[in-house]
N, C-alpha and C positions, 0 to 999 in steps of 0.2 A: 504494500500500500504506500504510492509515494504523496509523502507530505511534505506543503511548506509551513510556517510559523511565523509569528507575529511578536516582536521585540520593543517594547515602546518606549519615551523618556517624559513622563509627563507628572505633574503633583496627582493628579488624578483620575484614576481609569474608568473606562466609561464601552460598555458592551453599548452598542447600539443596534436594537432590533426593528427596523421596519413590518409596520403592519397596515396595511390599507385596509382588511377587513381583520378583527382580532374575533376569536372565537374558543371556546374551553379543549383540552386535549387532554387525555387520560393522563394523571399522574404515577408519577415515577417515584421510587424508593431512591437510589442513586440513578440518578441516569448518565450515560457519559455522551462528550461529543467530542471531532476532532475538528480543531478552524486551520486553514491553511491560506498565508498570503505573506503579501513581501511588504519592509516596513517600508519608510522614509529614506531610511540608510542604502535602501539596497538590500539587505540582510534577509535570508533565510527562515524567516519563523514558522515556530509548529509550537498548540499548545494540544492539551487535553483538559478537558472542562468534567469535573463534578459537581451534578446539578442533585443539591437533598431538597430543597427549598426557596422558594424566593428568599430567604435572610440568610441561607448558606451555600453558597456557592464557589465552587475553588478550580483552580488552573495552574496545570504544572506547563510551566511554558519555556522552550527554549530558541534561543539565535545561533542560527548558522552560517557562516562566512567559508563556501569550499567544502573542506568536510570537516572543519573544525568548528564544537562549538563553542561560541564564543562568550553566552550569558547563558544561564536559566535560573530560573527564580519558580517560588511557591506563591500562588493571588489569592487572596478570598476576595468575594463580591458578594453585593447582592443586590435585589433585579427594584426598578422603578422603572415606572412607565410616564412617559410626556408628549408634549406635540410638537414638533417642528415642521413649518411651511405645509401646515393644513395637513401633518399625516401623524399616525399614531406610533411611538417608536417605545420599545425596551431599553432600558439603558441598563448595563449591570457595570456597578461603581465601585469603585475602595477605594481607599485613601492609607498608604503605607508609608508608620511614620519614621521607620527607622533607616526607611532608603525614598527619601521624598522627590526624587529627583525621576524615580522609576517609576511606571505604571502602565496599562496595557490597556486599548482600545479595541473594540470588537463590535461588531454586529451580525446577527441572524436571525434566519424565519424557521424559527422551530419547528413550523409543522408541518415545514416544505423543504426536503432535501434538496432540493432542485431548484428554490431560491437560495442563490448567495448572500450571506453576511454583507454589509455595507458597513466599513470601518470609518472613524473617525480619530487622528490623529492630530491632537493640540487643535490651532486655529486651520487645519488643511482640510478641503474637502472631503466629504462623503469618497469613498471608493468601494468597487466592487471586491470581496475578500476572490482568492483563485477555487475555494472549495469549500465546503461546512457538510457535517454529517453526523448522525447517531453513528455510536457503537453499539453493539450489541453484547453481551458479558460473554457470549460463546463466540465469538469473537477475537476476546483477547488473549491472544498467543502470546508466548514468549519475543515471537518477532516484534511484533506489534507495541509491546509494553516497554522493549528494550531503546524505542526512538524516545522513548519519556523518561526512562528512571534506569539507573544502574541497576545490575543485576543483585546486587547487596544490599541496596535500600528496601528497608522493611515494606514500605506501600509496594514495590513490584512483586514480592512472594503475597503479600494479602491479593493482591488483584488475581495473580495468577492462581493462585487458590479458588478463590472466588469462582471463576473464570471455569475451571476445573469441574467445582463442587455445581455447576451450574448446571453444565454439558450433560453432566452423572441426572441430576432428576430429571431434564428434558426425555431424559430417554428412558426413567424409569413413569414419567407420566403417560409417554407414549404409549408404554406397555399396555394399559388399559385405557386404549384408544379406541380400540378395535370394538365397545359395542357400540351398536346402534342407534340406540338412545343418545351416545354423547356424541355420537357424530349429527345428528338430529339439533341438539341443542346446540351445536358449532353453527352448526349452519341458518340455523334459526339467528341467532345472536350475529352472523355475517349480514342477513340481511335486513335486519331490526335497527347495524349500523348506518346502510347502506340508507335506508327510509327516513333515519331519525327519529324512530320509535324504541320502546320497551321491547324485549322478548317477550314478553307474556302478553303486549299490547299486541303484538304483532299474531300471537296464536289462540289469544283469547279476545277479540277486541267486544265481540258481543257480548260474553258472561260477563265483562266488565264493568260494561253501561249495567246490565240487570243484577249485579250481585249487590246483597245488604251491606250494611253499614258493617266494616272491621273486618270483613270478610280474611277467612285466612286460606290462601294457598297450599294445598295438602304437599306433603314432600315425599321426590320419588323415591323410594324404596330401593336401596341399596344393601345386598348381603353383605351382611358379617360388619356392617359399618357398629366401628365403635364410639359415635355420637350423633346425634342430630342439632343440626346447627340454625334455631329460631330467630328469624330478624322480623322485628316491629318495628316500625318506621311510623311518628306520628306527625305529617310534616302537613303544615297550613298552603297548599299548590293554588288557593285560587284567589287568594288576599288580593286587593291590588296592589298595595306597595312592596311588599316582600314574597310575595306569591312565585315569582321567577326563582330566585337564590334557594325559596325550598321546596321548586321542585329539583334543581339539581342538586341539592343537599340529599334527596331522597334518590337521585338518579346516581349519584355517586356512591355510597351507602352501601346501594342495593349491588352493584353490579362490581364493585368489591369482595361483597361477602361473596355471593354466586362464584367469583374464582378462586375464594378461599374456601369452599366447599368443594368443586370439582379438583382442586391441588391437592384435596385432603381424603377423594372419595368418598365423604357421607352426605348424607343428606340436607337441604335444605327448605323448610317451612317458614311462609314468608307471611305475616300478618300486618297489611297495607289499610293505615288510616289518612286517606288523602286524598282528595278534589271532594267529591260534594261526603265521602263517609267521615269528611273530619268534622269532630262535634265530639262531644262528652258520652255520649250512647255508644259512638266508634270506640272510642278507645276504651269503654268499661266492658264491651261485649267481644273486643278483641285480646284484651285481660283476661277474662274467662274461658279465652277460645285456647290462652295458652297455657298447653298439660304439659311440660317438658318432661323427662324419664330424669332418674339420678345422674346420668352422663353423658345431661347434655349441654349445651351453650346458648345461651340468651343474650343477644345484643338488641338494645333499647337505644333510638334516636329517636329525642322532641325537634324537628326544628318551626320555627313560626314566632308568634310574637310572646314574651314571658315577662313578669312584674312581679313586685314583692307587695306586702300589705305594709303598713306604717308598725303595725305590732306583731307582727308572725316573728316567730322566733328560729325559724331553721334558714341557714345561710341559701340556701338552694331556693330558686324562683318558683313559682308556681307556671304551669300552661293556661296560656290564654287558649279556649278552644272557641273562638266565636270566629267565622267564616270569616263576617267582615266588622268594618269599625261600627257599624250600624246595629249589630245585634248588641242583647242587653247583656256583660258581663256576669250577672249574676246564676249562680247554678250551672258557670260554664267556664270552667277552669277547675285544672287539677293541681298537685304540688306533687312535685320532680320526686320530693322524699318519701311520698304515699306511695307513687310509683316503683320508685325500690326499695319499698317494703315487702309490700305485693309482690314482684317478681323475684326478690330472695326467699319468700314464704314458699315459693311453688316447687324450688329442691334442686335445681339444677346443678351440676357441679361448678360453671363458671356463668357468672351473671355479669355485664357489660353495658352503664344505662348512662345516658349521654342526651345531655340537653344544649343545644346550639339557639338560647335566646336569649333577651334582656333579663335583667337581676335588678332592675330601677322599680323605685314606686309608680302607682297607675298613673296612669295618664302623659307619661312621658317619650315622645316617638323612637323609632328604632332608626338610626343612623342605618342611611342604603347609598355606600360607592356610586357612584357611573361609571367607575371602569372596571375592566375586567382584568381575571386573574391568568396570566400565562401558566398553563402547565406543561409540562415535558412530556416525555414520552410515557408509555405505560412501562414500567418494569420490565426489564430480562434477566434479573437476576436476584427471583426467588430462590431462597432454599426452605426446601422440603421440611429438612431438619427443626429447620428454627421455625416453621412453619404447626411443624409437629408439637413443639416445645409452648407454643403458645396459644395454642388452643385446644390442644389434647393431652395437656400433661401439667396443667395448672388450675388451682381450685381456691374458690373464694367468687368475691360481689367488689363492684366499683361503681359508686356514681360519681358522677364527674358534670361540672357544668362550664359554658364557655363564661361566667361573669361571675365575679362577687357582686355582694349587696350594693346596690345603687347604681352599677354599671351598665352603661347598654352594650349588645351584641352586635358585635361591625358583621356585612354582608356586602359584596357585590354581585353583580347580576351572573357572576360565575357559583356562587353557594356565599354560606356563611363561612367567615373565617377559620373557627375552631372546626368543623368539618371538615374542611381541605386541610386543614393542620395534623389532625386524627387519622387521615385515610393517608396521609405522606408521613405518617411518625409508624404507622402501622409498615408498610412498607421496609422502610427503613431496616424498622427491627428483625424482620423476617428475610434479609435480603443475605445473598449470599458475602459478604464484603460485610457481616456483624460480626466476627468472630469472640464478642461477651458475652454476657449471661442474658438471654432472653428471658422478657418480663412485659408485663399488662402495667406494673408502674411505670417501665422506663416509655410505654407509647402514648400513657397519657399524659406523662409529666413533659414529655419531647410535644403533646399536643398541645395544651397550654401555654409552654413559654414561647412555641412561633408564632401563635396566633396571639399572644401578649407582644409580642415584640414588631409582628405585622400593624398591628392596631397604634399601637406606641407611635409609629413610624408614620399611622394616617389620621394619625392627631388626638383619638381618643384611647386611652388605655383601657384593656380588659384584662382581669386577674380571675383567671378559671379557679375553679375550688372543686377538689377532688379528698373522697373517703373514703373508707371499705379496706378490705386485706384480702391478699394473695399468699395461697400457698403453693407449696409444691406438690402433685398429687399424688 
C-alpha cells in the first residue's frame, strides 16, 4: 500500500473536513484511517488516524524526504464543526504545548472514500490531500503497521494483536453463517439500509401500524443459547422539538444490541415504546410484558424529555411521557428509579437502564444543537472475547442517567449526547485493541465523561450520575 504523509509547522492543527451534505454514519469503537499528501516543504507525509470519539482523536504521523524519515511525532485532536464560504466543514484541532511550533492540518469526507481530504496549511489555501481511506483491523499487517511504528514500540505489537485477534473471530463468526435464518436477516438488514428503514419496518410494516401499545417483539429461538438479550427502548419519536434525536437515539440502540446478539449467538426480545405506543400505559404494559429467565440481560433506554420535582428526593429524573407539550403532565410521567427497581425485581443476571434526558425542574426546555454529529465508520474490530466478558460473564444492575439534578440533556439532530457517548464507550470496551479488564463501569463511566466533556465544549455542562454494582459471574 503506497503512502504519502503530511508534516506541518503551525501553533495549531486543524483537520478540515468538507461536507456539503453532513449526515449520521454508524459509529466506531476505534476506527482507523490513513491521509496521504505532500506538505508545503515538498516533504513526504503519511499519518494514521485513531478515531474513539469526537474529544479523542490521535495520529501517528511521519515526514519523508527520499527514504529517510525525517520527523514523526504522536497528535491528539478533537473534531468541531464550522462554516466556511457557505459550506459545512470538520475541523479536528490540538494545540501542543510542549512543541508549539508543530502541528498538523488535514481534511476529509468520512463517508466517502472516494472524496479527498482538503488540507489546510497556516494562511495557504485549501488543497486536495493525494489519498484518504478506512483501515480495516484485518487489515493491519505487519507491512502495513511497520510504515507507522517501529517494530518495538508497544502500540505496533497491540495493533498487530488486535489485528490478529480480529481475523480469528471473523472467521469463527463465519462459522455459523451458514443458517438460513441469518442469512435472511443479512439480507433483510442490507436492504432496510439501502431504503432507510428499520428491519423489522421493513418485514413487519403492517403489524406495526396494528400492534398495541408496548408491544414486545418475540425472540428467535436459538439452541443451546446461554442468554436472552431484552432491549426496551422508551424513546418520545414524534415530539416536535426533540422527536428527530430520539428517534435515532432508538435507531442506534436498537441496531447495536441486534449485533451484539448475533456476535454473541443468542437471542434477542425487543420491547418498543415509540411513535404513537409512547404514553405511560406503553411502558407499564411493556414492564409487565418483561419475564427475563435468571441468565438473562436487560438493557433499559428512556430517551425524550425528563425533569425533577422541587422536592423528590432521588438524584435521577423522572420521564416525561406526554407525546406533546400540549398534553397535561399529570399521571404521565414515570421516575428513572421506579424503573430500576422494577426491572432488578424481575431476576435477571445483568440489568443495564439508561436515561438520555433533562434532570432540571419542570418547565425548563431541552437544549436541541443544529448541527450534526460526524460518526466514523462502524467497527472492524470487535473481539468476541471481550464481547463474551461483558455481557455473558458479568452480574449485577446499573442505572445510569445522562444529567445531575438541575441539568438539561444536550441533543443534536444526530441523537442525544450520552447515547452516542454509551454506544462508542461500549464499542470501545469490547474492541479488539482493549487488552484490560473489561467492565459495565468502565462503559458507563467512558459514557458520561465524553458526553460531559462534549457538552462542556457546547456550552452547557452535563454530569451523568450512575449507581448499582457489578460483579463477576
Amino acid at each position: 500500500m503506497q503512502l504519502n504523509h503530511l508534516f506541518l509547522r503551525l501553533s495549531v492543527l486543524l483537520f478540515v473536513v468538507i461536507f456539503s451534505t453532513l449526515y449520521s454514519l454508524p459509529m466506531g469503537a476505534q476506527d482507523f484511517y490513513y491521509i496521504n499528501y505532500e506538505d508545503l516543504q515538498g516533504r513526504d507525509c503519511y499519518g494514521l488516524i485513531t478515531w474513539d470519539d469526537e474529544e479523542h482523536i490521535f495520529m501517528r504521523l511521519k515526514a519523508v524526504e527520499g527514504e529517510e524519515v525525517v520527523e514523526e511525532k504522536n497528535l491528539t485532536y478533537h473534531a468541531e464543526t464550522t462554516k466556511f464560504h457557505g459550506m459545512q466543514f470538520l475541523m479536528l484541532v490540538t494545540e501542543d504545548d510542549e512543541d508549539p511550533d508543530f502541528a498538523f492540518g488535514y481534511g476529509g469526507a468520512f463517508e466517502d472514500d472516494d472524496v479527498k481530504p482538503w488540507v489546510s496549511i497556516g494562511d495557504a489555501d485549501l488543497f486536495e490531500a493525494k489519498d484518504f481511506a478506512s483501515v480495516p483491523m484485518t487489515e493491519m499487517d505487519a507491512e502495513f503497521l511497520s510504515l507507522f511504528y517501529d517494530q518495538k514500540e508497544p502500540q505496533y505489537q497491540r495493533l498487530l494483536t488486535a489485528a490478529s485477534s480480529t481475523k480469528a473471530d471473523e472467521q469463527q463468526m463465519a462459522q455459523s453463517f451458514g443458517d438460513g435464518e441469518q442469512i435472511y436477516a443479512t439480507v433483510i438488514d442490507a436492504l432496510a439500509q439501502i431504503q432507510g428503514r428499520s428491519p423489522e419496518d421493513l418485514v413487519a410494516a403492517d403489524e406495526e401500524e396494528g400492534a398495541g401499545e408496548g408491544s414486545a417483539t418475540a425472540a428467535t429461538p436459538i439452541a443451546n443459547a446461554p442468554a436472552t438479550l431484552h432491549l426496551m427502548v422508551v424513546a418520545n419519536t414524534l415530539i416536535d422539538d426533540i422527536g428527530e434525536p430520539c428517534r435515532k437515539d432508538y435507531e442506534h440502540v436498537r441496531g447495536e444490541m441486534q449485533q451484539v446478539a448475533r456476535a454473541l449467538n443468542i437471542p434477542m426480545k425487543e420491547y418498543a415504546v415509540t411513535g404513537n405506543r409512547f404514553s405511560l400505559q406503553g411502558v407499564t404494559t411493556a414492564l409487565s410484558q418483561l419475564r427475563p429467565s435468571a441468565n438473562d440481560i436487560v438493557v433499559f433506554l428512556y430517551s425524550g424529555h425528563g425533569f425533577r420535582f422541587d422536592d423528590q428526593e432521588s438524584r435521577f429524573p423522572q420521564m416525561s411521557l406526554a407525546k406533546s407539550s400540549y398534553e397535561e403532565l399529570d399521571n404521565n410521567y414515570m421516575a428513572m428509579s421506579d424503573v430500576f427497581r422494577m426491572i432488578e425485581n424481575k431476576g435477571a443476571r445483568l440489568n443495564i437502564v439508561m436515561s438520555d434526558c433533562c434532570n432540571t425542574p419542570i418547565g425548563e426546555d431541552t437544549p436541541v444543537r443544529t448541527g450534526q454529529t460526524l460518526y466514523s465508520r462502524s467497527s472492524s474490530s470487535l473481539s468476541l472475547s471481550c464481547l463474551r466478558q461483558l455481557f455473558l460473564e458479568q452480574r449485577g444492575s446499573i442505572l445510569a442517567t445522562a444529567s445531575s439534578p438541575g441539568e438539561p440533556s444536550i441533543c443534536d439532530q444526530s441523537g442525544g449526547f450520552y447515547t452516542i457517548a454509551f454506544i462508542r464507550a461500549l464499542r470501545k470496551e469490547v474492541s479488539a485493541v482493549n487488552s484490560g479488564v473489561v467492565s459495565w463501569n468502565h462503559v458507563i463511566d467512558q459514557a458520561i465523561r465524553s458526553a460531559q466533556e462534549r457538552s462542556e465544549r457546547d456550552g452547557d455542562g452535563q454530569h451523568g450520575l450512575k449507581m448499582g454494582k457489578m460483579t463477576r459471574k
